[in-house]
Backbone bond lengths (Angstrom), bond angles and torsions (degrees), N, CA, C in turn:
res aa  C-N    CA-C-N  psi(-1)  N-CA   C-N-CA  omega(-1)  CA-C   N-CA-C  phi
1 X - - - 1.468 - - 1.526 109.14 -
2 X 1.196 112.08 140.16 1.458 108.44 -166.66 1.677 115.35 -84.41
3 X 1.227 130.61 139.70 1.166 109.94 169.65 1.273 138.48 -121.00
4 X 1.245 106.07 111.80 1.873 141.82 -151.91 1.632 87.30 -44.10
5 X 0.879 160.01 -91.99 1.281 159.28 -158.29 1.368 127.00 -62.76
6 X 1.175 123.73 -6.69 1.709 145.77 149.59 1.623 98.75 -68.57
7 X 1.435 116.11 -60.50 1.010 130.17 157.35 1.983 139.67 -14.66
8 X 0.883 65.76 -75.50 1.993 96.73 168.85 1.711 99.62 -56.20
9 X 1.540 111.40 -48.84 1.262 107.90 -154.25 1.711 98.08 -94.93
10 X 1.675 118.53 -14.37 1.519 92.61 170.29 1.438 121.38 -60.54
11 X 1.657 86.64 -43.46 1.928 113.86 -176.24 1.294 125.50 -33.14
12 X 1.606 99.40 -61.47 1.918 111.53 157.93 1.153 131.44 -65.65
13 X 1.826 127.34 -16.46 1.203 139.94 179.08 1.489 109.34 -77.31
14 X 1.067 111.09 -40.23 1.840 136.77 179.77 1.564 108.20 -69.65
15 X 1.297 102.02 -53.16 1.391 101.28 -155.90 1.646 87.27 -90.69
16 X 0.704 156.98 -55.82 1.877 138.23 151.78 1.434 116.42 -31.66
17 X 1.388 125.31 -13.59 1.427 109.96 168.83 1.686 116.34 -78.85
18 X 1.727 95.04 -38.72 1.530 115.54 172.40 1.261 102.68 -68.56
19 X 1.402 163.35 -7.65 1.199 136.55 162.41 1.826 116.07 113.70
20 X 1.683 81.92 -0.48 1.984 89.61 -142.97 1.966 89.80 -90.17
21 X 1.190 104.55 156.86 1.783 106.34 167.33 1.477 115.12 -97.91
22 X 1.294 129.54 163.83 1.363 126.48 179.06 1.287 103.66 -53.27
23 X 1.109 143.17 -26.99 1.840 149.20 -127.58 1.850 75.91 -112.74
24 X 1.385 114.16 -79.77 1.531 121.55 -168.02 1.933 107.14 -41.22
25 X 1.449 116.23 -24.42 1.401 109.12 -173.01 1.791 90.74 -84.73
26 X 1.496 122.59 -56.43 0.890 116.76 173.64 1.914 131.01 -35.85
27 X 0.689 96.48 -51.32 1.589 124.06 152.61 1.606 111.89 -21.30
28 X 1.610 104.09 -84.35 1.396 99.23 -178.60 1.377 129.47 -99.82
29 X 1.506 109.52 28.15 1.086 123.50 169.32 1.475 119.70 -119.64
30 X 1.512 123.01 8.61 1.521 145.03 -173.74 1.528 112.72 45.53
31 X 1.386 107.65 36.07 1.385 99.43 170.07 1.321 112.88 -127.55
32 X 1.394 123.01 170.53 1.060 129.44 176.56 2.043 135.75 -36.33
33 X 0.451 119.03 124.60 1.797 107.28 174.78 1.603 115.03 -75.72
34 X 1.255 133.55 -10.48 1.275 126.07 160.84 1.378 94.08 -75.27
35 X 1.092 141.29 -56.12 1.628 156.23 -170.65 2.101 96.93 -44.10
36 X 1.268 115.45 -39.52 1.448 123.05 178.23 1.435 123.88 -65.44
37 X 1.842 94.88 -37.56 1.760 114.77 -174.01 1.452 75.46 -98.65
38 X 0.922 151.77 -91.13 1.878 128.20 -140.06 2.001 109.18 -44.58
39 X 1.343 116.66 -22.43 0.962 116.12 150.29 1.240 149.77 -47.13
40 X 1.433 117.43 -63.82 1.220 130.15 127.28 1.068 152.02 -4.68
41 X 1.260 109.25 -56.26 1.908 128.89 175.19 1.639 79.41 -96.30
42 X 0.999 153.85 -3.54 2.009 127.22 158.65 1.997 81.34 90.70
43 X 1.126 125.13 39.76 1.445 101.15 155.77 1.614 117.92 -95.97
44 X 1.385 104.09 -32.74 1.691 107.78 164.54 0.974 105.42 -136.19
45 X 1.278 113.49 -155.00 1.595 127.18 -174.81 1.466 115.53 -160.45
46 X 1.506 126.14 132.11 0.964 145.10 -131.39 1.613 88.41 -82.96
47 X 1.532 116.34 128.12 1.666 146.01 156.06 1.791 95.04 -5.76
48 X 1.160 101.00 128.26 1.552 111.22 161.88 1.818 113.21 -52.01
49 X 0.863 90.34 -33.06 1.524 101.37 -169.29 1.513 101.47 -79.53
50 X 1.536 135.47 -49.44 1.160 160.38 -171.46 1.839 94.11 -54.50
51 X 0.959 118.33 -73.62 1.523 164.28 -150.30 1.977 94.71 -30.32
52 X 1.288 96.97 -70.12 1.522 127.43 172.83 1.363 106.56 -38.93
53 X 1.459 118.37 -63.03 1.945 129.93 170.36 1.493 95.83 -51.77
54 X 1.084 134.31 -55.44 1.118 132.45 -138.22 1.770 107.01 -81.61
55 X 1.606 111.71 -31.29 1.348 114.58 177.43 1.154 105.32 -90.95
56 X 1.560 140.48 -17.45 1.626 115.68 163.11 0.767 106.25 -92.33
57 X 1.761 162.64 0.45 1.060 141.44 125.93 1.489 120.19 -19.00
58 X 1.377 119.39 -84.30 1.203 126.00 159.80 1.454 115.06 -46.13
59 X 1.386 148.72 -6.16 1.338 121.40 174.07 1.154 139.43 76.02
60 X 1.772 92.56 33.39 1.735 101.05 -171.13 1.722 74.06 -145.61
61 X 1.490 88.88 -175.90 1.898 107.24 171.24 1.420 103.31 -102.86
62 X 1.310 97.90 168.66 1.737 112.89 175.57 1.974 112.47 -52.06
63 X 1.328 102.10 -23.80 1.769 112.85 -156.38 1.275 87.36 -90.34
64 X 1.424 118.75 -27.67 1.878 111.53 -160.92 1.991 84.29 -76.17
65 X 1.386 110.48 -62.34 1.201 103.30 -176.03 1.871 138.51 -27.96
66 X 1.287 80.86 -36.93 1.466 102.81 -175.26 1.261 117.70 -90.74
67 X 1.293 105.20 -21.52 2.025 115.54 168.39 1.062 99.88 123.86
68 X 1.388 142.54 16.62 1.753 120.70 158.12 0.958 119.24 -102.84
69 X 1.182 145.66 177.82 1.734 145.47 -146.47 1.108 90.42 -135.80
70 X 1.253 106.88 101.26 1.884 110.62 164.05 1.460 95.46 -137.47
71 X 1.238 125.18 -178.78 1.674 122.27 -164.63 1.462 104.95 -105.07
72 X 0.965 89.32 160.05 1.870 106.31 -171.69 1.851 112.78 -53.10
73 X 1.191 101.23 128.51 1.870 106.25 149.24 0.883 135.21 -111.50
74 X 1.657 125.01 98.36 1.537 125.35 -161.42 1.510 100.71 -112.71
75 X 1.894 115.75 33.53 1.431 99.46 -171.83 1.961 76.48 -135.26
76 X 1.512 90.21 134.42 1.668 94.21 166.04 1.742 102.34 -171.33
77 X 1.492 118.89 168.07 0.930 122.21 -173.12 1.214 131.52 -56.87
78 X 1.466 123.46 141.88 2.153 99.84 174.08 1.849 84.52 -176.39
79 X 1.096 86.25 160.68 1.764 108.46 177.17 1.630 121.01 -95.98
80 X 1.287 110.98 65.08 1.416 116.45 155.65 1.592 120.39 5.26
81 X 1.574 105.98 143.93 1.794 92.11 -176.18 1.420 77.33 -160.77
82 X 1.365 106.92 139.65 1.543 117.96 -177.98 1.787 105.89 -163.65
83 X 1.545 93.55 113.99 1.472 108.69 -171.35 1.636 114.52 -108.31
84 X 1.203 101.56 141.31 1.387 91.51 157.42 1.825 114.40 -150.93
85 X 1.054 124.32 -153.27 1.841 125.05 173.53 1.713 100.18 -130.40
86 X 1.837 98.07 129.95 1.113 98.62 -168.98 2.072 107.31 -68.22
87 X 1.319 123.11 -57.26 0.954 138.25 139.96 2.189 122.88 2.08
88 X 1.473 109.51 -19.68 1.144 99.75 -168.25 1.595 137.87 -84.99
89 X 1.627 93.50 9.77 1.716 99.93 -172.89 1.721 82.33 -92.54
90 X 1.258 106.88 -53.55 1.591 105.74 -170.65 1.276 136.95 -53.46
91 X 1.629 101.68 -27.77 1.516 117.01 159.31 2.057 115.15 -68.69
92 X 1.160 106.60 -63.17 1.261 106.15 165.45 1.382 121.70 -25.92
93 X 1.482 122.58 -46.71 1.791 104.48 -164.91 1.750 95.23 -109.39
94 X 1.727 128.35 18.96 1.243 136.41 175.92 1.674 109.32 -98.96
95 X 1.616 108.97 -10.46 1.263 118.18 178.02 1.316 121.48 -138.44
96 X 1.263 137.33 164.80 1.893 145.74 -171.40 1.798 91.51 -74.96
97 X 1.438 121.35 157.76 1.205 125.35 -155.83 1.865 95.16 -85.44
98 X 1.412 113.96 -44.82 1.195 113.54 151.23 1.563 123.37 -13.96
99 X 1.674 101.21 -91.36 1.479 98.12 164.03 1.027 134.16 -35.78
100 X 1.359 125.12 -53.76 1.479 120.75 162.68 1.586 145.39 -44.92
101 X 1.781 100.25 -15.96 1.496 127.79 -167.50 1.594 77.10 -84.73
102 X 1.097 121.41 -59.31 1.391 128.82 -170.51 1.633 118.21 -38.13
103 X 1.333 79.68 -53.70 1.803 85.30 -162.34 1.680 104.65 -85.90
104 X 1.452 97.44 -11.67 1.878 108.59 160.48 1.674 107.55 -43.66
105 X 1.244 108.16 -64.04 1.292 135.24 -144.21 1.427 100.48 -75.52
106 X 1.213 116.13 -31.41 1.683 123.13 -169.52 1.406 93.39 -74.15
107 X 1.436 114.31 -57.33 1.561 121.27 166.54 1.113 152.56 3.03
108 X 1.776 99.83 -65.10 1.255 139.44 -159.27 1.766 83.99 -108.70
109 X 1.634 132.76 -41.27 1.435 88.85 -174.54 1.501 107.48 -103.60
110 X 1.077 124.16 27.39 1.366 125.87 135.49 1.248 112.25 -45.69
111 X 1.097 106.54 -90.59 1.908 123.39 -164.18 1.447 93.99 -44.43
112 X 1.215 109.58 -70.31 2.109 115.13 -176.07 1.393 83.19 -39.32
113 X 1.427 148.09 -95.94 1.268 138.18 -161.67 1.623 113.39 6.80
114 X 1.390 111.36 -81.77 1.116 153.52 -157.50 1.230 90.30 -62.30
115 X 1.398 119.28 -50.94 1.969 102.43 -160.28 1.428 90.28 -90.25
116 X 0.949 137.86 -37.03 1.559 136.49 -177.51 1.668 103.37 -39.74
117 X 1.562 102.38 -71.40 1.009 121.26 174.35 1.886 129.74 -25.15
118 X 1.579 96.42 -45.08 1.588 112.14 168.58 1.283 121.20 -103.02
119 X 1.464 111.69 26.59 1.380 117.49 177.67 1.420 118.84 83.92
120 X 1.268 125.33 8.03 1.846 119.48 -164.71 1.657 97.09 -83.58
121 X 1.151 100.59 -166.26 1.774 104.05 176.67 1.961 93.22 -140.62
122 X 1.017 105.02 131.99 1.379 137.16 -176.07 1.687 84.53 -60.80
123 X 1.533 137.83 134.28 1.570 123.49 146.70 1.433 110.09 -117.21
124 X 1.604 124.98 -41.73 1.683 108.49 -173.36 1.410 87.32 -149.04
125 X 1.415 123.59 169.85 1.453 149.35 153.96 1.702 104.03 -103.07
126 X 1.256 108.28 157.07 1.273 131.72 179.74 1.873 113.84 -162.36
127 X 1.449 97.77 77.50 1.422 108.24 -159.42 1.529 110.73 69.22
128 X 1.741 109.27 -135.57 1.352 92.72 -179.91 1.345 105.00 -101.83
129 X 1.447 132.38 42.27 1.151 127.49 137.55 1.402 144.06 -84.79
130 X 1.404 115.08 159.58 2.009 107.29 -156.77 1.357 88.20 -127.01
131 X 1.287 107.14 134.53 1.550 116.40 152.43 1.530 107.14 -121.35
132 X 1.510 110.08 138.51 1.334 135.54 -169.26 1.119 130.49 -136.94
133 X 1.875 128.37 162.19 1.980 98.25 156.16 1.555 98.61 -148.86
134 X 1.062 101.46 157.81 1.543 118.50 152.12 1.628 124.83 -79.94
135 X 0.981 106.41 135.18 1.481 103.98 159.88 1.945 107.42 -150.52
136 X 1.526 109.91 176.36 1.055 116.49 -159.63 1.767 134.50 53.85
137 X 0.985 112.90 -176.86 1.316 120.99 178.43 1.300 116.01 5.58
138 X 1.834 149.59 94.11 0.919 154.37 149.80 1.195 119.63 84.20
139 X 2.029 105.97 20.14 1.676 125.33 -176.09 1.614 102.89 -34.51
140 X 0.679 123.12 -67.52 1.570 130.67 175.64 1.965 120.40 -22.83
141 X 1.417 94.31 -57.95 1.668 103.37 -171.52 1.855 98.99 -79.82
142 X 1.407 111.22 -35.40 1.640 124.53 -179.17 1.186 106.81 -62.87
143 X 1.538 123.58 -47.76 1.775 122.17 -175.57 2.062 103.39 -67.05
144 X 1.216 112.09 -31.77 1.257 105.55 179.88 1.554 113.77 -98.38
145 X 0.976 97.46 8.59 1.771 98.20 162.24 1.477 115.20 -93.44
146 X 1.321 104.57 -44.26 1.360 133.89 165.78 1.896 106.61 -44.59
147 X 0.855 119.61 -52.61 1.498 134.63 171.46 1.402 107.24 -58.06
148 X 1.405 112.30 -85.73 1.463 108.00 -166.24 1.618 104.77 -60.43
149 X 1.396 148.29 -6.68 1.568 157.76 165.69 1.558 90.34 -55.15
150 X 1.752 126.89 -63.68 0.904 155.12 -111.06 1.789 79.34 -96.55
151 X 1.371 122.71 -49.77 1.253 117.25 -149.31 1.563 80.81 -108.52
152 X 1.257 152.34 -8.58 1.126 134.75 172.60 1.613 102.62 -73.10
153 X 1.013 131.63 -40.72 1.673 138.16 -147.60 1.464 95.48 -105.28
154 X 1.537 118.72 -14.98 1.990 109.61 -175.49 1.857 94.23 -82.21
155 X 1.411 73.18 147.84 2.009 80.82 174.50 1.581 110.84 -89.38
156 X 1.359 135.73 -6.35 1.437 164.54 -75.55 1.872 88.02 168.61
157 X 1.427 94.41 134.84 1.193 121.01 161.36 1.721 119.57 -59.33
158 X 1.318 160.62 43.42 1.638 149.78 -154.09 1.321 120.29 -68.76
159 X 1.152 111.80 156.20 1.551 119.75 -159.07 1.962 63.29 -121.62
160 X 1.360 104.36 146.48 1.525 113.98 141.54 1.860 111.21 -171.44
161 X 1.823 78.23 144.82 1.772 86.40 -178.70 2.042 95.65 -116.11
162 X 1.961 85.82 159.02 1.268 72.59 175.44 1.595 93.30 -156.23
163 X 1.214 98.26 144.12 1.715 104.18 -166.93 1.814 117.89 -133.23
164 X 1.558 113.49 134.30 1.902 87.34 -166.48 1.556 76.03 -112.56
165 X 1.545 111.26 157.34 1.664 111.80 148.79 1.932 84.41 168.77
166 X 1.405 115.67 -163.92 1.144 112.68 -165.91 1.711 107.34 -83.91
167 X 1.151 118.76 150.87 1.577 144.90 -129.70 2.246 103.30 -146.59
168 X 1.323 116.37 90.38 1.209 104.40 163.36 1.675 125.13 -61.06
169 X 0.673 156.00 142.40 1.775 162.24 -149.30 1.158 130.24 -129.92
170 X 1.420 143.88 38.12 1.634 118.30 -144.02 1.931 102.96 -157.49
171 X 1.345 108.04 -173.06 1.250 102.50 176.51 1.692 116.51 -88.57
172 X 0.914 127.95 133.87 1.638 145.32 -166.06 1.322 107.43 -111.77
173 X 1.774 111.54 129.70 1.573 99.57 158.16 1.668 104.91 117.00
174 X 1.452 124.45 162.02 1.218 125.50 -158.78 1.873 87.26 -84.32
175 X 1.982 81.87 135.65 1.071 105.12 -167.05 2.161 112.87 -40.54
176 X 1.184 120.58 -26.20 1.671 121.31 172.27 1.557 92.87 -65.00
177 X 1.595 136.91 -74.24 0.959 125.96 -155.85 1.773 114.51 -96.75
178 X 1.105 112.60 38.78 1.389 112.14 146.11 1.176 143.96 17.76
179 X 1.287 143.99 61.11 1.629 119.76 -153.73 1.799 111.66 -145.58
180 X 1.617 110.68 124.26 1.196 122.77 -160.79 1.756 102.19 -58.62
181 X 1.507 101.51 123.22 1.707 94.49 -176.47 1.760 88.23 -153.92
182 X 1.590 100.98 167.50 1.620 116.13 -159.62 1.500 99.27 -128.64
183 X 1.096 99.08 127.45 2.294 108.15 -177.84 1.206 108.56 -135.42
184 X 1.405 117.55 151.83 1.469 113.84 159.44 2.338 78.11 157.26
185 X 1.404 75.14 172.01 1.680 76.11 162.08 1.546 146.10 -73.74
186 X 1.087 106.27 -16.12 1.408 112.81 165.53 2.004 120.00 -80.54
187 X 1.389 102.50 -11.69 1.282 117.59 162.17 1.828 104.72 -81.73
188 X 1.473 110.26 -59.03 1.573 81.73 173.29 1.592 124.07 -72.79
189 X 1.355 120.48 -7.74 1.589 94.38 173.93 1.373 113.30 -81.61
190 X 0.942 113.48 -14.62 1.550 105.24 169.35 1.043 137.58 -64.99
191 X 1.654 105.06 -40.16 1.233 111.45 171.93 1.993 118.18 -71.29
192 X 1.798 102.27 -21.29 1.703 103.88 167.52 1.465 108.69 -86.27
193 X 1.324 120.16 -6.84 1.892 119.45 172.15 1.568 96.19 -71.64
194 X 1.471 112.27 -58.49 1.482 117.22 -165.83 1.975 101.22 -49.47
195 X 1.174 124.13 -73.97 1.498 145.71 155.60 1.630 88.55 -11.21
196 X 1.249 128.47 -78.76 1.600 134.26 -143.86 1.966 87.92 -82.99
197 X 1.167 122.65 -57.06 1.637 114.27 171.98 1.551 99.61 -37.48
198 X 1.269 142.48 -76.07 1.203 121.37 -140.29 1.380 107.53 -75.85
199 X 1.032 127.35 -1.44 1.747 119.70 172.56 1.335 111.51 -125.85
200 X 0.992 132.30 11.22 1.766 144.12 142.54 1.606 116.55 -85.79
201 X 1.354 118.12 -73.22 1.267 129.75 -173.32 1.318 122.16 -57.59
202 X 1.306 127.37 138.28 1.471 104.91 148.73 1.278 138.71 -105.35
203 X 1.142 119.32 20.41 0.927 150.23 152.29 1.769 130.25 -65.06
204 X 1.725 90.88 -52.45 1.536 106.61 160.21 1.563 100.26 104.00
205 X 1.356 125.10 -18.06 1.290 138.62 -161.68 1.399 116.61 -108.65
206 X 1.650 125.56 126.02 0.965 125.55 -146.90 2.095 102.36 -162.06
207 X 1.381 99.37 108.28 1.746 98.65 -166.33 1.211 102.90 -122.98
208 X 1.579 110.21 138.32 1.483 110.46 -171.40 1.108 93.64 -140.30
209 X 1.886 115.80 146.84 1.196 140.05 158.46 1.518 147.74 -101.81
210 X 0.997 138.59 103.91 1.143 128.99 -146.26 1.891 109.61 -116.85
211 X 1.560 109.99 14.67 1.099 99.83 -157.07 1.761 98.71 -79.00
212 X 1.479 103.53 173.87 1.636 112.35 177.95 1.456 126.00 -48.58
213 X 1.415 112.07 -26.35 1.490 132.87 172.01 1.795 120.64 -72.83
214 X 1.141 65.10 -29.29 2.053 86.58 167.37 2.117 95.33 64.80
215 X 1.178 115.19 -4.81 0.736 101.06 176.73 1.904 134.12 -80.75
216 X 1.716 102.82 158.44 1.555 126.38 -158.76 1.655 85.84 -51.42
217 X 1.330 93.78 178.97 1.691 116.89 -179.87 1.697 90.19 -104.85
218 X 1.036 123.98 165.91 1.596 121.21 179.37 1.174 122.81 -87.04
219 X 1.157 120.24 109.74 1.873 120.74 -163.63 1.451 99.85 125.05
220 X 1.367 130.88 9.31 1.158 108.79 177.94 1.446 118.18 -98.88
221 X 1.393 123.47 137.83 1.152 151.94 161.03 1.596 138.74 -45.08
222 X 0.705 126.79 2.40 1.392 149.43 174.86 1.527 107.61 93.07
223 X 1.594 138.54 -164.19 0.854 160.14 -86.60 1.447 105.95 -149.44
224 X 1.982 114.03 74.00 1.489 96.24 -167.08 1.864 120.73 -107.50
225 X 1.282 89.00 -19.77 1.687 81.74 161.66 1.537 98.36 177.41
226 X 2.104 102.91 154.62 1.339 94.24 178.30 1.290 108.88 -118.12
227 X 1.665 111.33 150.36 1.357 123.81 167.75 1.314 133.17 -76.18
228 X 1.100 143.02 145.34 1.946 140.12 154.31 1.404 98.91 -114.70
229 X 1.715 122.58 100.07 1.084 98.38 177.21 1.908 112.17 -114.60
230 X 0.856 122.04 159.57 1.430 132.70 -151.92 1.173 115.34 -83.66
231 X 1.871 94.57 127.58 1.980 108.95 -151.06 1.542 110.03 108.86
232 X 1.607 117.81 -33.74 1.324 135.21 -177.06 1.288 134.55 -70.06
233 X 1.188 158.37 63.98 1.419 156.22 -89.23 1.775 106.73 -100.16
234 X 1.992 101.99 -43.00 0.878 127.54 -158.07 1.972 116.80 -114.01
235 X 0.968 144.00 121.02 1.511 157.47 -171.31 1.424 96.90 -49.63
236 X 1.675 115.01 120.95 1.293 112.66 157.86 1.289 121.90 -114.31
237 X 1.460 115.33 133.28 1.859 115.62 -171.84 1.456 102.36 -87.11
238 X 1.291 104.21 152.24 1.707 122.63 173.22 1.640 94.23 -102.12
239 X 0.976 108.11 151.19 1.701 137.84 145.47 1.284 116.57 -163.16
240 X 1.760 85.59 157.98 1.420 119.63 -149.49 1.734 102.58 -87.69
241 X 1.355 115.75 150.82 1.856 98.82 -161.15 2.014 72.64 -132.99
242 X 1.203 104.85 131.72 1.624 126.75 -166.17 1.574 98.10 -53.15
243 X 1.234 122.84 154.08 1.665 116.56 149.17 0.997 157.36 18.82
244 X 1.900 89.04 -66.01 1.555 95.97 -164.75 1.903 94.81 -116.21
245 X 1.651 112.56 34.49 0.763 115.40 162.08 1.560 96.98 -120.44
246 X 1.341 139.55 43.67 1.402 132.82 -152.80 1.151 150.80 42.15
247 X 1.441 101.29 54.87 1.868 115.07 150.32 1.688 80.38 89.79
248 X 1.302 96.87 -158.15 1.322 128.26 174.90 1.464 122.44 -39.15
249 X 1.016 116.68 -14.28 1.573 120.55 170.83 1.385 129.75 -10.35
250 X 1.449 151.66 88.23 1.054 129.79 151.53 1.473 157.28 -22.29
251 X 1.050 143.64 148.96 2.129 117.11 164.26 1.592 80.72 -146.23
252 X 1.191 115.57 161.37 1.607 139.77 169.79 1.076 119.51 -150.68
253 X 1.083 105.42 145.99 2.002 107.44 -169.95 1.728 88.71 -146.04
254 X 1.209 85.27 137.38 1.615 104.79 173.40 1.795 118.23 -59.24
């Protein structure tokens, strides 16, 4: 019999080691955030169905959760999101670095807006670029909603790539500075989709898939051009995602 309050307390022990807030688990698991804290405090316990999302998020297995000692899984699926402004070397040396911190910042909660908004979880800045991910429930259709939101609401030109397939998860970095960050290859093509959108596209937007199914994101358009991009072993296709999924949009699947 499981016990809900052993329970509660790996969940919150974990998910504070990862960096993550009750709101961000809620987030990529489409449920509620009171639903996260009744967890927590051992009043229930998270949906059989739930359960599975919920330990590769966190980076353990279903058994660690539940009280057996088996070793960690911090690798599971999710849709990469990596932003930046095409515009940003040129703005930088047109203004005082100050100013520029500024107009960073306006930037970034745009875009954060946007992924918050569709459920993603915020992980690092790099100027006014965002790297992020989706996972669970329809990560795929949410990161590109999240996108085209992203470029409706920026005042700013955006470069963004976006890539789904498996996703490492964890804390990075000398053990004092610590810091929750996401690797593997579908993190770098995104970040060379984002790079390759802003000087191909005009749009700027560029989504790639890599999962085992090989299959399109929904809305895609057929077959608009393929990449080899460098470091990359393997050919990634672009397609075009219609209109009224935002303009010019790309998707690529390996």
């Amino acid at each position: 019999m499981i016990n809900i309050e052993e329970l509660g307390n790996r969940i919150r022990v974990r998910r504070r080691k990862c960096r993550l807030t009750q709101h961000d688990i809620a987030r990529a698991l489409q449920v509620s955030p009171q639903a996260v804290s009744k967890w927590e405090r051992g009043e229930n316990a998270p949906d059989i169905g739930v359960l599975a999302a919920l330990a590769r998020l966190l980076g353990v297995s279903t058994d660690w959760l539940l009280g057996s000692r088996t070793e960690k899984r911090d690798v599971f699926e999710a849709t990469v999101f990596a932003s930046g402004v095409k515009s940003a070397r040129e703005v930088s040396e047109a203004i005082t670095p100050s100013e520029f911190a500024a107009w960073t910042n306006a930037v970034c909660f745009q875009v954060t807006e946007a992924v918050l908004r569709h459920d993603g979880i915020p992980v690092k800045y790099t100027g006014p670029g965002q790297l992020a991910f989706f996972s669970g429930i329809r990560h795929r259709e949410r990161a590109v909603d999240a996108a085209n939101a992203a470029r409706q609401t920026s005042a700013v030109p955006l470069k963004l790539g976006l890539c789904s397939g498996l996703v490492y998860y964890g804390a990075i970095g000398h053990p004092d500075y610590l810091q929750p960050d996401i690797m593997g290859e579908t993190v770098s093509i995104a970040l060379l989709s984002c790079d390759w959108a802003a000087e191909n596209i005009r749009s700027g937007t560029a989504v790639c898939s890599m999962l085992e199914d090989r299959s399109n994101l929904s809305g895609a358009d057929g077959l608009a051009e393929e990449v080899q991009f460098p470091g990359i072993s393997h050919t990634v296709f672009l397609n075009e995602i219609p209109a009224e999924k935002g303009g010019e949009d790309l998707a690529c699947r390996q």
